[in-house]
DOLO-951229 format. One line per field, with one value per residue: residue number from 1; residue in three letters; chain; z, y, x of N, C-alpha, C in turn. Coordinates in Angstrom, 1 decimal. Layout:
BEGIN
n (NUM|...)
res (ALA|...)
chain (A|...)
nz (Z|...)
ny (Y|...)
nx (X|...)
caz (Z|...)
cay (Y|...)
cax (X|...)
cz (Z|...)
cy (Y|...)
cx (X|...)
***
This chain:
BEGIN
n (1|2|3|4|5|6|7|8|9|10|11|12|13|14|15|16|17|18|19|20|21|22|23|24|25|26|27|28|29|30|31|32|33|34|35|36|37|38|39|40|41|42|43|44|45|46|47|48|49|50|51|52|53|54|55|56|57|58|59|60|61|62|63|64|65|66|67|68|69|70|71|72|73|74|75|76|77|78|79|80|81|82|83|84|85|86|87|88|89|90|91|92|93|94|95|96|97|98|99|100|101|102|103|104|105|106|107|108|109|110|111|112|113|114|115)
res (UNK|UNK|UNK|UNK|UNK|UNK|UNK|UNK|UNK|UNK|UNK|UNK|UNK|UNK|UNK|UNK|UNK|UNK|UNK|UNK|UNK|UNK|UNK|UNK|UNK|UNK|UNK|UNK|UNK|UNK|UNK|UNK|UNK|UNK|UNK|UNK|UNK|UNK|UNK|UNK|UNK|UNK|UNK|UNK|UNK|UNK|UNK|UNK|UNK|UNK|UNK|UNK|UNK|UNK|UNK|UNK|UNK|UNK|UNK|UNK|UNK|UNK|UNK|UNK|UNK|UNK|UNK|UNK|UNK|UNK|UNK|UNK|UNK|UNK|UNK|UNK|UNK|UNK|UNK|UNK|UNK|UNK|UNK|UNK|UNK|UNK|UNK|UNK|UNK|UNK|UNK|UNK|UNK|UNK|UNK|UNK|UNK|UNK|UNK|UNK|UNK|UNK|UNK|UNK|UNK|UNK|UNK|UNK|UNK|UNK|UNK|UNK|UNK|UNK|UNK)
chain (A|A|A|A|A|A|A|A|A|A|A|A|A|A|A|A|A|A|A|A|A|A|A|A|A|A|A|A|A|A|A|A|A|A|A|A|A|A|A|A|A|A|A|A|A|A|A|A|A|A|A|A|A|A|A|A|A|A|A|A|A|A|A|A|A|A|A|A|A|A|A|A|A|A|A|A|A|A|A|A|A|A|A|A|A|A|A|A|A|A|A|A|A|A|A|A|A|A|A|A|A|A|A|A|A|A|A|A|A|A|A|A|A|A|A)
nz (119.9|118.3|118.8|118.9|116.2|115.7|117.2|115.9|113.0|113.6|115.1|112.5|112.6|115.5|116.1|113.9|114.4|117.7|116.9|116.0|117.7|119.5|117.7|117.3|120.3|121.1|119.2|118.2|116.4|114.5|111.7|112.1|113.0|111.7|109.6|110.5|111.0|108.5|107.9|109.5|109.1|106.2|106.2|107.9|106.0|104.2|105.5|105.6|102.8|102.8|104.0|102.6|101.7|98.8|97.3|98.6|96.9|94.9|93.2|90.4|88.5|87.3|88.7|90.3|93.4|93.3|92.5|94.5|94.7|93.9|96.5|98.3|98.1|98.9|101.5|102.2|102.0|103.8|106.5|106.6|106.8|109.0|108.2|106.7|108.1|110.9|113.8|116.8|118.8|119.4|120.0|117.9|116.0|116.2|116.2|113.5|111.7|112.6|112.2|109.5|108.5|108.9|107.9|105.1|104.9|104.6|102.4|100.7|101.3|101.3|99.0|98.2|100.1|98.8|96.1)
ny (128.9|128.1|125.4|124.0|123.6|122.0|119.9|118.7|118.3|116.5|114.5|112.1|110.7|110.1|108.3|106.2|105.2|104.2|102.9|100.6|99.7|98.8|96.5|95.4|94.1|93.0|90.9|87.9|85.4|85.2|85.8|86.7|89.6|90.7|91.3|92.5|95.2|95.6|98.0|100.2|100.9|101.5|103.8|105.8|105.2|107.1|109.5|110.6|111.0|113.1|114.9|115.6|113.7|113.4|114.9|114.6|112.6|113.0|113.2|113.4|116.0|114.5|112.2|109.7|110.2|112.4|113.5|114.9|113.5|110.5|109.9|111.0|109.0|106.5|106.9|107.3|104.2|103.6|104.8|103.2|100.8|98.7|97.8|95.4|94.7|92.2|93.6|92.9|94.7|97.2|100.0|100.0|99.8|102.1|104.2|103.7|104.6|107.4|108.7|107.9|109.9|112.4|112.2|112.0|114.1|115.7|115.7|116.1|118.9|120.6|120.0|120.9|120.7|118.9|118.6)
nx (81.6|83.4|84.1|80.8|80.8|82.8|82.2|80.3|80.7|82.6|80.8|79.7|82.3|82.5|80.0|80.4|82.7|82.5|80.0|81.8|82.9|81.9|80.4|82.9|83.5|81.7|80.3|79.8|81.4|84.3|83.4|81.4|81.8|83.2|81.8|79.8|81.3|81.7|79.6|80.7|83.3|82.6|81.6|83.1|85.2|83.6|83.3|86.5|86.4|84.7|86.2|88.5|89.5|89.7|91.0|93.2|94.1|94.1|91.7|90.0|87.8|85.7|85.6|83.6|83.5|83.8|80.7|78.5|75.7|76.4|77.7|75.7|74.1|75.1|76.3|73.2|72.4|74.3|73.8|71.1|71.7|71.2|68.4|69.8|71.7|72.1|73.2|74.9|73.9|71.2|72.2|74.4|73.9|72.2|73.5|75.3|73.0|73.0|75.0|75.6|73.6|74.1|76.4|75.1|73.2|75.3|76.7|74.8|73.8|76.3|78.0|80.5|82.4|83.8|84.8)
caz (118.7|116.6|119.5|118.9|115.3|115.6|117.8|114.7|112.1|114.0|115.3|112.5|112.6|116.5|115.5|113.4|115.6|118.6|116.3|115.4|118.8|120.2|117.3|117.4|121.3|120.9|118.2|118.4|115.7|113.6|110.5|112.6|113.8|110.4|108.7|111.2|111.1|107.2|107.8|110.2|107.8|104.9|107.1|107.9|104.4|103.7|106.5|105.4|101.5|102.9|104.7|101.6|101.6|97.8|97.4|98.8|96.3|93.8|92.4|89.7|89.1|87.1|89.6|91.2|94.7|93.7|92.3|95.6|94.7|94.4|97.9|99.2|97.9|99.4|102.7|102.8|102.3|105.4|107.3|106.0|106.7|110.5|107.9|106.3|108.9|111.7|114.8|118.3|120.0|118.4|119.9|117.5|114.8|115.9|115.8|112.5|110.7|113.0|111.9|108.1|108.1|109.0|106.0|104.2|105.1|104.6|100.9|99.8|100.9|101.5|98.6|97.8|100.8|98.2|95.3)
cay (128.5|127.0|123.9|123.6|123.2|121.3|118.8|118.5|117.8|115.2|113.8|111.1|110.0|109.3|107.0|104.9|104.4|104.0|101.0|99.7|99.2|98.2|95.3|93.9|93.6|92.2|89.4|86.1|84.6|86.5|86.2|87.6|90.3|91.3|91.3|93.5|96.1|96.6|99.6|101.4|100.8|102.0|105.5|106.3|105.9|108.2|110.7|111.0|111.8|114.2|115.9|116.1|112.9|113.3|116.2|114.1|111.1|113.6|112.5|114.5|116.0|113.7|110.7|109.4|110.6|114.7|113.9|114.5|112.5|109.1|109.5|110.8|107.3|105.8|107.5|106.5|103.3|103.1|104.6|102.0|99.3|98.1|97.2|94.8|93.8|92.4|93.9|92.6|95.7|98.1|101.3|100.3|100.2|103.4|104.6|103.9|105.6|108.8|108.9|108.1|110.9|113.3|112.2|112.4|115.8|116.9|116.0|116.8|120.4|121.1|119.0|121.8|119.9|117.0|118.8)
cax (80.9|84.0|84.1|80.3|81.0|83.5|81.3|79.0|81.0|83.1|80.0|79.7|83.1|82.6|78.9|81.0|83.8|81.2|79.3|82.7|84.1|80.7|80.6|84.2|83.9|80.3|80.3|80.1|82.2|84.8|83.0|79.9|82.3|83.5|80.6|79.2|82.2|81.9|79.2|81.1|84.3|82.4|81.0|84.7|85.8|83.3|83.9|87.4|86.7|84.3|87.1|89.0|90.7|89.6|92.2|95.1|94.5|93.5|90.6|89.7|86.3|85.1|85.6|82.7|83.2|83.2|79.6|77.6|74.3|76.6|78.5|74.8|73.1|75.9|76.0|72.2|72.7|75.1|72.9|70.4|73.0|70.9|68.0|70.6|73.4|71.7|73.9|75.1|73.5|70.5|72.8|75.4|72.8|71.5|74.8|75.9|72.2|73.1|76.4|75.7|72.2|74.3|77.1|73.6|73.4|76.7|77.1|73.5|73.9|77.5|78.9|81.8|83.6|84.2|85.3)
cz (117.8|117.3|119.5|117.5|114.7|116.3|116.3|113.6|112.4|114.7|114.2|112.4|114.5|116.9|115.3|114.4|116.9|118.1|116.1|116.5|119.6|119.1|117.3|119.0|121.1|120.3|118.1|117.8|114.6|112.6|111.0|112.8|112.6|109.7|109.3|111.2|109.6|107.4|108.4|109.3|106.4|105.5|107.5|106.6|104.1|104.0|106.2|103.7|102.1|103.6|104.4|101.3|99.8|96.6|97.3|97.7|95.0|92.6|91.7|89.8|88.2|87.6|89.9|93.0|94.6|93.3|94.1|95.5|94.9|95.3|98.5|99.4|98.9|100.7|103.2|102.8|103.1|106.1|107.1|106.4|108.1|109.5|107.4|107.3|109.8|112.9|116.3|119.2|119.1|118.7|118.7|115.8|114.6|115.1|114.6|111.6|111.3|112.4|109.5|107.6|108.1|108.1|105.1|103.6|104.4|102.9|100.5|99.7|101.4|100.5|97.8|98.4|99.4|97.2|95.6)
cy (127.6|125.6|123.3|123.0|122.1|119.8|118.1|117.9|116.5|113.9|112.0|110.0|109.5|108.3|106.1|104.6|103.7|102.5|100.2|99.1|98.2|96.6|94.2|93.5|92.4|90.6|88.4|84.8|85.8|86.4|87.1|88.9|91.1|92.0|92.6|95.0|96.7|97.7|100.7|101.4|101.9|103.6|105.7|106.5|106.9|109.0|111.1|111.6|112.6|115.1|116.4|115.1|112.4|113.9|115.6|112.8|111.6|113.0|113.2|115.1|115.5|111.9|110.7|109.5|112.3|114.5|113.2|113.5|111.3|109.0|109.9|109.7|106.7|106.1|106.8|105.2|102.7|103.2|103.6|100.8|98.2|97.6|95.8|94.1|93.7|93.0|93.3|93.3|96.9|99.3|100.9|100.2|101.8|104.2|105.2|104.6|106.6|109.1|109.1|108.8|111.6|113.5|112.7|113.9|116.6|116.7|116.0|118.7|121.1|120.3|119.4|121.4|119.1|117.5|119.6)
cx (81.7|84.3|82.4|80.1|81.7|83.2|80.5|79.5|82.0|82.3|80.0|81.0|83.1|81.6|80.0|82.2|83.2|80.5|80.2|83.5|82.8|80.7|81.8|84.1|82.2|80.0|80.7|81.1|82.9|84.3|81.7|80.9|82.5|82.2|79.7|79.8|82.5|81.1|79.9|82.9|84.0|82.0|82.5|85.1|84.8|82.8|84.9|87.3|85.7|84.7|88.1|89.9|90.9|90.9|93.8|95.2|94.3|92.6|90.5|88.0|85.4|84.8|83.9|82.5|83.0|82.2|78.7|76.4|75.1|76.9|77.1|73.8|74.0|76.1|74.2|72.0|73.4|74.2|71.6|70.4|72.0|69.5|68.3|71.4|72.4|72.8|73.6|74.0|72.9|71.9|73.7|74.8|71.9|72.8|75.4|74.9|72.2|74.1|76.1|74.0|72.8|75.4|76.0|73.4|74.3|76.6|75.5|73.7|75.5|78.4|80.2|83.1|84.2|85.0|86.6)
***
């Protein structure tokens, strides 16, 4: 049970890596390549503050990443990001709105991680 758990919540850190390895081998020109690699950039950074990397930089709790609604706009706008970025390869577009629904998720109803 604690390795199917542990599937789940590492899940969207392996999306974004997954879109981000799929775009830098993929893309045509490094500004194409770049450009493509900020959503799965931005879905890591904010997989690691929701794993407490808030804690080690000590944010306080009036920062703007311990209030869950702005990291969950922001989370949905990653996931969002394949309306926006066009991508090399749909999977790596799927990728990155699996990856940042299930950020979505996490800081809508679990947003006790953050603080």
């Amino acid at each position: 049970m604690k390795i199917a758990w542990l599937v789940v919540l590492l899940f969207p850190l392996l999306c974004f890596c997954v879109a981000g390895v799929n775009e830098l081998r993929l893309g045509k020109t490094v500004s194409a390549k770049l450009g493509n690699f900020i959503p799965s950039l931005l879905g890591i950074g904010a997989f690691a503050i929701a794993c407490g990397l808030g804690r080690v930089l000590h944010l306080g709790p009036d920062s703007f990443v311990a209030n869950g609604r702005v990291m969950s706009v922001l989370c949905a706008v990653i996931a969002s990001s394949s309306a926006f970025v066009q991508f090399s390869r749909k999977s790596s577009g799927v990728f990155v709105a699996l990856g940042g629904l299930e950020l979505v998720f996490f800081y809508a109803f679990f947003n006790e991680v953050v603080t």
